[in-house]
N, C-alpha and C positions, 0 to 999 in steps of 0.2 A: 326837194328833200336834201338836207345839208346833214353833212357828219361831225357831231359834236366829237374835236380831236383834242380841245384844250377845255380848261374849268369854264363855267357854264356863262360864267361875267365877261372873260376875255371874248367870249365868242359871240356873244349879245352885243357888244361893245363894238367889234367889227363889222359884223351886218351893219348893224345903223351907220356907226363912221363909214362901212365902202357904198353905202348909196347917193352919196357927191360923186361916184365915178359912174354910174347911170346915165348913160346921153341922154335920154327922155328926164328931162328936171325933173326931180324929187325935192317936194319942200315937206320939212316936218314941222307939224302943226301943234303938237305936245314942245312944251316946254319944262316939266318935269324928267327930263329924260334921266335923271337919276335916281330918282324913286321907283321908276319903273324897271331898271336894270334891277333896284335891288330887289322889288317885289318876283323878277323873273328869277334871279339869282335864290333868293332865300323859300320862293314854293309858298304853297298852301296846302293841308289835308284835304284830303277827298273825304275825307267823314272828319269834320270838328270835333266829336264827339270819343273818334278812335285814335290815342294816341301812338299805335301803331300802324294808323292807315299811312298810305303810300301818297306822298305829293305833290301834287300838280305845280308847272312850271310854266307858267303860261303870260305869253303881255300879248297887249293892244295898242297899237301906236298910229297915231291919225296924221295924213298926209294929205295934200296935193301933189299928182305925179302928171305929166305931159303927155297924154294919150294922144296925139294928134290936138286934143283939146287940154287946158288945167280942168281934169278932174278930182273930186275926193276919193280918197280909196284909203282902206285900212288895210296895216300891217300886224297879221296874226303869227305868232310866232310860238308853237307849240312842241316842248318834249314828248315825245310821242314814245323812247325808248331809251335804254341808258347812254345809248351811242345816236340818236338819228334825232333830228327837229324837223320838221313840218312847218315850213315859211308858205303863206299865203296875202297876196294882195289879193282884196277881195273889191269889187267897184261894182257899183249898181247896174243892171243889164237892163233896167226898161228901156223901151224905146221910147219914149217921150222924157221929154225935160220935167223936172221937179224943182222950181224956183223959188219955192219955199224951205224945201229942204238942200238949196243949192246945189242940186245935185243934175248932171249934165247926163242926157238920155245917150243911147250907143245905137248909132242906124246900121244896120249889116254890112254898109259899104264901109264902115270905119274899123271892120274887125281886125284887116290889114294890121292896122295900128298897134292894137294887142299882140298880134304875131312877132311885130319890129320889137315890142319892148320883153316880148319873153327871151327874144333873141339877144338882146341888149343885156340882160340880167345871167344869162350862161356867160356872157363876155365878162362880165365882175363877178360872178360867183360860182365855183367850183362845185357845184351840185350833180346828183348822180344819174336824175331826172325832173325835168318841172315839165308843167302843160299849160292847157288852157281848156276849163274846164263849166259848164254852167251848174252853180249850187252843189259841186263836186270836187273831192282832194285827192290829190296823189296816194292816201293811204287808201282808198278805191281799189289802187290797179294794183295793191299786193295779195288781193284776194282774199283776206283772211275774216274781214268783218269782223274782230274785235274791237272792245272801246280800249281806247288807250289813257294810263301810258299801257304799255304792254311790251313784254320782250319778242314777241313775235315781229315787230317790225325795228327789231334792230337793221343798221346803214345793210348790214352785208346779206339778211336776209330778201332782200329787196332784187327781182328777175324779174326780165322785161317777158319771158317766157308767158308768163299772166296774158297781159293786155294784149302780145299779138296775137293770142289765140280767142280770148271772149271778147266780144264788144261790151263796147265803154260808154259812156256819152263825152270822154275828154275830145273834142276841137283838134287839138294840137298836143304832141307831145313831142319833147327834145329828148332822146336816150345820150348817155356820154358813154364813146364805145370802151373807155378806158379799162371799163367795168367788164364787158360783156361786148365781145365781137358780132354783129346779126350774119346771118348768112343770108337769110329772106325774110322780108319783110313785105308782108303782103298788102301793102297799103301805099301809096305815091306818099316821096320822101325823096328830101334831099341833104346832102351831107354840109355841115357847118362846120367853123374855124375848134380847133381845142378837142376832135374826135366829138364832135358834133353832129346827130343825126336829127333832123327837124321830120315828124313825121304828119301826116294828114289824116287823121284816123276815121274821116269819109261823113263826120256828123260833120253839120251847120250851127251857125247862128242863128234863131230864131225869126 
């Protein structure tokens, strides 16, 4: 979860340009990258029809990233509030290879890997939480179960309060204490660089 702090082009703009500082290589695979900033920049209605519907700010952007392996993985990047986006690499979780749809299976011994690169992505970007999660987003653990966008999950509405008290199916979560000091955390957790807490939240990989 990132806080939209500048216009919504500048900040699009930076994500993409700071994923050359990702030690796990990222290649981008879209070649239009600026039609796409503008379709993210300029929105769509959520109703075509309503010219005062509210709308959506949303891209897709197709990569190869260095998971241990070059896998494919998309980059979803969603307004989700008037201040807060919703960044998601999403990467295929079967466990068998798909070599038709070139896409590279994940054995439970490589989840490792996934951990190093969430770990790698708080080291370039100043988010307030990210995890790791299967078929599941970080707007999960504000509890709210709204569809967004929504002002309910404005940046500063967002307490780690939620997720350490209900269970989640998130893997792994990173809190940034910058936000929010824990006292107890009832889950095996270790502290990273930048107020960094890497948490284990006791689910598996499949």
């Amino acid at each position: 979860m990132l806080e939209l702090k500048e216009e919504k082009r500048k900040t699009i703009q930076d994500i993409i340009r700071n994923l050359s500082k990702v030690t796990n290589k990222v290649e981008i695979v879209d070649k239009n990258l600026d039609e796409i900033i503008d379709f993210f920049d300029k929105g769509y209605p959520y109703d075509e029809e309503d010219p005062q519907s509210i709308k959506i700010h949303s891209l897709r952007l197709r990569l190869y990233v260095n998971v241990l392996k070059k896998r494919k993985a998309i980059l979803q990047i969603e307004m989700v509030s008037s201040n807060a986006l919703l960044v998601d690499f999403w990467f295929s979780g079967d466990d068998f290879d798909e070599p038709g749809w070139d896409q590279i299976g994940i054995k439970k011994e490589e989840f490792s890997g996934f951990t190093s690169f969430l770990i790698d992505l708080y080291s370039v970007y100043e988010f307030k939480i990210g995890g790791i999660a299967i078929e599941q987003d970080i707007l999960e653990l504000y509890g709210f179960g709204e569809t967004y966008p929504n002002e309910c999950y404005r940046y500063e509405n967002f307490s780690p309060d939620y997720f350490l008290k209900e269970s989640t199916n998130f893997l792994n979560i990173i809190w940034r204490e910058k936000y929010k000091k824990l006292s107890y955390i009832p889950y095996i957790h270790k502290r990273i660089d930048k107020e960094g807490i890497l948490i284990e939240m006791g689910n598996t990989y499949p």
